[in-house]
C-alpha positions in Angstrom: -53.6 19.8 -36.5 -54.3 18.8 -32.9 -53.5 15.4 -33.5 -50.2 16.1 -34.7 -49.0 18.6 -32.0 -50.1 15.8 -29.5 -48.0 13.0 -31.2 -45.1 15.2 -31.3 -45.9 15.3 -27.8 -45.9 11.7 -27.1 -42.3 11.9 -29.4 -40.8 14.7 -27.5 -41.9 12.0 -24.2 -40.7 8.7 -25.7 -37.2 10.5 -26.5 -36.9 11.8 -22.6 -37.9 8.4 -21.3 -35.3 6.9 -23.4 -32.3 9.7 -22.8 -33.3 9.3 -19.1 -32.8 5.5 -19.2 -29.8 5.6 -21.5 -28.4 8.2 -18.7 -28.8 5.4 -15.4 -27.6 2.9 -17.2 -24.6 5.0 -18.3 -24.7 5.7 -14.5 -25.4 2.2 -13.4 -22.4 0.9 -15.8 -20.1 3.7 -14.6 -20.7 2.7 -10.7 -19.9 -0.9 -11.1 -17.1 -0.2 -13.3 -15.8 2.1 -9.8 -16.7 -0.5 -7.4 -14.9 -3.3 -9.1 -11.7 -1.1 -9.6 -12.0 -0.5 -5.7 -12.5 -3.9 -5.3 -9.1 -5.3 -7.3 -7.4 -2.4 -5.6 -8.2 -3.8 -1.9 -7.8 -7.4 -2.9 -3.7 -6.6 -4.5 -3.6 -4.6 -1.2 -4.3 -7.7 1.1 -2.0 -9.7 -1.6 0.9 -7.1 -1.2 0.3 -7.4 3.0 0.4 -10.9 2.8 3.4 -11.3 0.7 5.2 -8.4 2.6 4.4 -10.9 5.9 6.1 -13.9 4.6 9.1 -12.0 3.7 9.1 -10.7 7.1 8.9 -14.3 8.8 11.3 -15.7 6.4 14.1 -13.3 7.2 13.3 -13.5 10.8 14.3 -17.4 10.3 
């Protein structure tokens, strides 16, 4: 009887040390998803800037 509560045990811990994991790398995934949206966003920014430049310079002509 003892034996089997404490392999439930050890089921019951194996389950949490898996949801847990499953949860950061949910997290992890999530976070660089974020930081490479951020990242596409600033770069079209610096394309927008530059393009919005040359038409300045080439109406200033």
């Amino acid at each position: 009887m003892k034996s089997k509560k404490l392999s439930d045990k050890i089921i019951i811990a194996w389950l949490a040390v898996l949801t847990i994991g499953l949860l950061s790398l949910i997290g992890w995934a999530v976070a660089l998803q974020n930081n490479y949206h951020s990242a596409v966003d600033s770069l079209g920014k610096q394309v927008f800037d530059l393009q919005m430049q040359l038409n300045q310079k080439s109406q200033q002509k």
